[in-house]
C-alpha positions, -999 to +999 in steps of 0.1 A: +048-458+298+061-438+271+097-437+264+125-415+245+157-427+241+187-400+228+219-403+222+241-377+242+231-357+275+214-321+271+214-296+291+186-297+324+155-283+322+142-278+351+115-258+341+099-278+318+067-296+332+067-331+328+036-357+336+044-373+370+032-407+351+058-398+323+089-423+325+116-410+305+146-432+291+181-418+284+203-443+266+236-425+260+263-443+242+287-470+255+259-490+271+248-467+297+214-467+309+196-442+320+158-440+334+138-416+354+107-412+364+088-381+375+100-348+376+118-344+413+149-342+411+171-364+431+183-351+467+199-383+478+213-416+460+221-455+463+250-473+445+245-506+437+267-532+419+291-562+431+318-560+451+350-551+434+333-536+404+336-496+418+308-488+442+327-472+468+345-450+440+312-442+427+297-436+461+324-407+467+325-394+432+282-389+435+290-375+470+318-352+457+304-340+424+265-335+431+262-326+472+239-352+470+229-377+504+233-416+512+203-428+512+201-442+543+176-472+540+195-502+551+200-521+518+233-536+511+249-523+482+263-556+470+229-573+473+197-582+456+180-549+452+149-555+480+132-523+493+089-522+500+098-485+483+117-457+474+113-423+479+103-398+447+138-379+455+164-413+454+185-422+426+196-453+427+232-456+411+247-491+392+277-503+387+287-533+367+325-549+362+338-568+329+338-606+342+373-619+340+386-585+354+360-590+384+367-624+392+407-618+395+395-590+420+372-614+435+396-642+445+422-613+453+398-595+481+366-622+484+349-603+512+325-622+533+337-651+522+343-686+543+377-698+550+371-730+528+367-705+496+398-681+508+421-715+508+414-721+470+437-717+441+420-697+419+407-720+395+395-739+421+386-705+438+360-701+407+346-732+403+337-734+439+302-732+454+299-697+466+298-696+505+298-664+527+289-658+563+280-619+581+313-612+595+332-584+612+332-560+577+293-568+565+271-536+563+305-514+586+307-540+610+263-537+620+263-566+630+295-573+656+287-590+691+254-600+679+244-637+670+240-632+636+283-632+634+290-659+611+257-673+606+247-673+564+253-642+546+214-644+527+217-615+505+241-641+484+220-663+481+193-668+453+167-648+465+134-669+455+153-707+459+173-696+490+198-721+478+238-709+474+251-700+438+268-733+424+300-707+417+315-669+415+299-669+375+261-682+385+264-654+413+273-624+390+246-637+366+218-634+390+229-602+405+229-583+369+201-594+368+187-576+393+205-547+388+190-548+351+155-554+366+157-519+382+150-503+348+111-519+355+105-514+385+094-472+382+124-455+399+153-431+388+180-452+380+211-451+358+234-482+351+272-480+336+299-504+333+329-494+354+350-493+325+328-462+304+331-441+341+368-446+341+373-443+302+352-407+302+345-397+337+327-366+322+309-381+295+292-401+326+288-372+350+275-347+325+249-375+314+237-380+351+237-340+352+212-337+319+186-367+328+181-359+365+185-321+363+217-321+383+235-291+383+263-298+353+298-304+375+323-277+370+353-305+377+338-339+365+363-360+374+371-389+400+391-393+430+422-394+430+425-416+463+422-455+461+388-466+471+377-497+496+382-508+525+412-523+548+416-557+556+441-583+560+442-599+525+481-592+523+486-618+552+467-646+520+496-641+501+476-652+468+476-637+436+456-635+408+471-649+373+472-620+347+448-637+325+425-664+325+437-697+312+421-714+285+402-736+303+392-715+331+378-690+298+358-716+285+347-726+321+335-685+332+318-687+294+301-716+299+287-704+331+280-669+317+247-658+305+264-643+271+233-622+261+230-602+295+266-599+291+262-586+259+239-566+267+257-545+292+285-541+267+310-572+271+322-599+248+344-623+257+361-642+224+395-646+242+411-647+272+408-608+286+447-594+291+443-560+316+420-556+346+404-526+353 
């Protein structure tokens, strides 16, 4: 399909016909990405991305700034993307998360985890074969009282081996991967890193506003209230080291796929100082 990449947002034009079969590519700067497809514009929206990397901030900033709806199809947000379709009208929203800042949030709140992972020091914490079961917080709690409590949370695993990820880094890998994978599969999509929203919250709104014909936001800005959820993680009294060591850098870059990472705007030379 043809495609036309520009380099800053313009202003909607809704009136402009455009070829059904037509997918158009926005690629703003700071390694957003930005396809659509079709000419309806979006009425309702998905955020995908992992967990700890923003989707519930993005969630109510999309809710807040463009009226727009949940789409309510029963995929998990921190999951493979797997849906037989989507409708014309759904945007589907990513989120990615620099990897050494995501990993210190990881180990700090690993939801869905097992107890042998939440007993781990963190460099043994992400090194360690990636185990999580359907507890009492998977998919607002769907899922309490049935049988399925505690048996195999499958949306972590690999989704054509069925085996577990050998650690936190193989996990990540795979699921940008099918985050990335959206861009080919024919559906309105737009990918950031969490870093570029929070750097220039408007930069991001007003290019979601120009590609999808989004009425331009007259506050683009995010909430001001801490986003996700409650949970007892005070009670693990763990803490995440400010920095990765040496050695657990050179593990996270040896398990890394550097060119995806790249690709998605992060390098890793040395040990990353702030989280996000």
């Amino acid at each position: 399909m043809p495609e036309t990449s520009i380099n800053a947002p313009t202003a909607p034009t809704p009136d402009v016909a455009i070829d059904p079969a037509v997918q158009t590519t926005l690629e703003p700067p700071s390694h957003m990405r930005i396809v659509r497809c079709g000419t309806v514009r979006p009425t309702q929206f998905l955020v995908l991305g992992e967990r700890s990397s923003g989707t519930n901030l993005l969630t109510a900033t999309i809710r807040r700034t463009f009226k727009l709806s949940p789409y309510r199809g029963g995929i998990w947000k921190h999951g493979f993307p797997a849906f037989p379709a989507l409708p014309e009208d759904c945007l589907i929203i990513g989120v990615t998360r620099r990897a050494d800042a995501w990993a210190r949030s990881m180990f700090a709140r690993p939801w869905h985890a097992t107890g042998r992972l939440r007993r781990l020091g963190f460099s043994e914490f992400l090194r360690a074969r990636w185990d999580t079961v359907v507890d009492n917080r998977f998919m607002h709690k769907a899922y309490v009282d049935t049988p399925l409590m505690r048996q195999a949370l499958q949306f972590d695993r690999h989704p054509i081996t069925g085996q577990p990820f050998a650690n936190l880094f193989r996990l990540r890998t795979a699921k940008l991967q099918g985050l990335v994978g959206l861009q080919n599969r024919e559906i309105n999509v737009a990918i950031a890193p969490l870093e570029t929203i929070l750097a220039d919250p408007a930069h991001y709104l007003t290019s979601l506003a120009g590609a999808f014909d989004l009425p331009f936001p007259a506050d683009p800005r995010l909430p001001d209230k801490r986003m996700g959820g409650a949970d007892s993680w005070a009670r693990r009294k763990v803490e995440a080291p400010a920095k990765l060591s040496a050695e657990d850098h050179a593990f996270m870059i040896g398990e890394l796929d550097l060119e995806l990472e790249a690709a998605l705007g992060y390098t890793y030379a040395s040990p990353e100082l702030s989280s996000c």
